[in-house]
C-alpha positions in Angstrom: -74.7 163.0 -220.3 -71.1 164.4 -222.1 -68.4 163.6 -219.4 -71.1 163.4 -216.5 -71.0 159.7 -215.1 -74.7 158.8 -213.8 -75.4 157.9 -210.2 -76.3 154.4 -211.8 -73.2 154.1 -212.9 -71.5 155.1 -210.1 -74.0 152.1 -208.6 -73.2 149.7 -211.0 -69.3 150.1 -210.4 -70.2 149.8 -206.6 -71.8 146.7 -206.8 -69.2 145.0 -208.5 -66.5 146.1 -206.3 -68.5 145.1 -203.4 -70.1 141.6 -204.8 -66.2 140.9 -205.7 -65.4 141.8 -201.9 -68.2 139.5 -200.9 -68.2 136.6 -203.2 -65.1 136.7 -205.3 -67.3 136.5 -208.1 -68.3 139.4 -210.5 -72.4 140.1 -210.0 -74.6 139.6 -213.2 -76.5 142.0 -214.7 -79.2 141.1 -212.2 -77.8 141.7 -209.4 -76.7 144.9 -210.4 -80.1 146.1 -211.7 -81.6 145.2 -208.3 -79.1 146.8 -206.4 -79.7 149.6 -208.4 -83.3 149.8 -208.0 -83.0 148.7 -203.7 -81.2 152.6 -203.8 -83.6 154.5 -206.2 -86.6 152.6 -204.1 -84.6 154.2 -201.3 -83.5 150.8 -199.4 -80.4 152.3 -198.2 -81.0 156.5 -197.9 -77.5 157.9 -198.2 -78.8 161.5 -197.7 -78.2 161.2 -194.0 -74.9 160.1 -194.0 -72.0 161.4 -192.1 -68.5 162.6 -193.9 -66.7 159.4 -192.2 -69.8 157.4 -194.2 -69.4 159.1 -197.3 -65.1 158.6 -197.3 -65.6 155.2 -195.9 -67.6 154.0 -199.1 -65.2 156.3 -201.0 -62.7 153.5 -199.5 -64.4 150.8 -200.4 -65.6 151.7 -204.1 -61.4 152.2 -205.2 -61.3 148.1 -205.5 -61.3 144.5 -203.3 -58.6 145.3 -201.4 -59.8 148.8 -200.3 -63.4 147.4 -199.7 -61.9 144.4 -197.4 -59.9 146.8 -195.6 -62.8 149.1 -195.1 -65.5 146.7 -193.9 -63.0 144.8 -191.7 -62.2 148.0 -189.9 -66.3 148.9 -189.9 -67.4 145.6 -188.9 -66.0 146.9 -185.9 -65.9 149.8 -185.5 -68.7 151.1 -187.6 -71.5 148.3 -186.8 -73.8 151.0 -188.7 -72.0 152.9 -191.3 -73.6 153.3 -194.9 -71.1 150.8 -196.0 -72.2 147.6 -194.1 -75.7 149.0 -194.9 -74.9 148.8 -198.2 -73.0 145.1 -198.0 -75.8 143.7 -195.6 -78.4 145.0 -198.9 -75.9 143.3 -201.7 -75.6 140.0 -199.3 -79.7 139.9 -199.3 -79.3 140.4 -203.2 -77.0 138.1 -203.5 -78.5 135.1 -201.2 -82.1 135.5 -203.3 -80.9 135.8 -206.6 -79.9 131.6 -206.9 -76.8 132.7 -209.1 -74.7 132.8 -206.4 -72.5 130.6 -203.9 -71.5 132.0 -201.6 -68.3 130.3 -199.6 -70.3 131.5 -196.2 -72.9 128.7 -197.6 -70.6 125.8 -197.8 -70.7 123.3 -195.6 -67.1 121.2 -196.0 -67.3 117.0 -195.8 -63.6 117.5 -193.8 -64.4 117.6 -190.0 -63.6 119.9 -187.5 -59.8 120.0 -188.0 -60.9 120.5 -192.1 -63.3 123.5 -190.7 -60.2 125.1 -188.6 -57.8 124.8 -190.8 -60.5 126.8 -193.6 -60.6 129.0 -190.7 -57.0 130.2 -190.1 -56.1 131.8 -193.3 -59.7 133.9 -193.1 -59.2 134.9 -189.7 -55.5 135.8 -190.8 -57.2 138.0 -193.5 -59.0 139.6 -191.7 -56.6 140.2 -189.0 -54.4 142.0 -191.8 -57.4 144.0 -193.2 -58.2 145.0 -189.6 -54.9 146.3 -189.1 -54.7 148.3 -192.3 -58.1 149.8 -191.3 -57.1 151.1 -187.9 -54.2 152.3 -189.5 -55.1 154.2 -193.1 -59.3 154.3 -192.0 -58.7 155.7 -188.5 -57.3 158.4 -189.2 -60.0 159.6 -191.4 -62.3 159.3 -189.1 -60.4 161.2 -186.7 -59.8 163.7 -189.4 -63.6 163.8 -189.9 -64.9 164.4 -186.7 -62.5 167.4 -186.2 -63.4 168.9 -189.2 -67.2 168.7 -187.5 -66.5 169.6 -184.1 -64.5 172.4 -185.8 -67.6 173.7 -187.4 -69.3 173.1 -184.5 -67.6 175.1 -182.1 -67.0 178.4 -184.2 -68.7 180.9 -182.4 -72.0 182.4 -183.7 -71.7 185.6 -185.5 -73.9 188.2 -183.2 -77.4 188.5 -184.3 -78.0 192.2 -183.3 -75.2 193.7 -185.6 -72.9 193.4 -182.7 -74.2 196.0 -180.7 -74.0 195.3 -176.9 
């Protein structure tokens, strides 16, 4: 494949943006391969998905900060995009592979003011990412469902020729 870059590839890439969204960590070569084959199996089907799907994961495949900024607005507002179908399928990956520790695991040894204090500066994050969502995602999906409804509502060109 001379300049072509494979949908594997393309998978491979996504996985480590969104495991490094996820985890912080970068996924191993198993994790990849799995979530590789979990798409070719057809575990998540992206044939059916709609524009704002399709430019949402374009979001969220640019890098950590876009994919935060993209799932905080979708987890949301987009309960069943492609996207969160794609991080719920990486999170199962990740949780049954025994490579991985996840933060959403640990259990802290400080208390309840420990736990609350861990808490503010995530819920701060996300706050932030939520706010860049509704303002830079939003307006794609406005932008998307126009473009649809605009299709939509063209009328049909007459069937009889135009004759009366």
């Amino acid at each position: 494949m001379t300049g072509a870059v494979s949908s594997r590839d393309v998978l491979a890439r996504e996985c480590e943006v969104l495991c490094r969204h996820l985890s912080g960590i970068e996924p191993t070569a198993y994790v990849i391969e799995k979530y590789i084959q979990a798409h070719e199996v057809g575990s998540v089907d992206g044939r059916c998905a709609t524009p704002f799907d399709r430019r949402l994961l374009d979001i969220a495949r640019r890098g950590v900060l876009p994919a935060r900024v993209a799932d905080s607005y979708a987890s949301l507002l987009a309960r069943g995009s492609l996207l969160r179908r794609k991080l719920a399928l990486l999170l199962a990956i990740l949780e049954s592979s025994g490579q991985t520790h996840l933060a959403v695991d640990s259990v802290g040894a400080e208390g309840r003011m420990g736990f609350i204090l861990r808490l503010v500066p995530v819920l701060a994050g996300f706050a932030a990412a939520l706010a860049a969502g509704l303002i830079l995602v939003a307006p794609v999906r406005i932008a998307c469902a126009l473009s649809r409804s605009g299709r939509s509502s063209r009328p049909a060109a007459p069937r009889n020729g135009g004759r009366g």
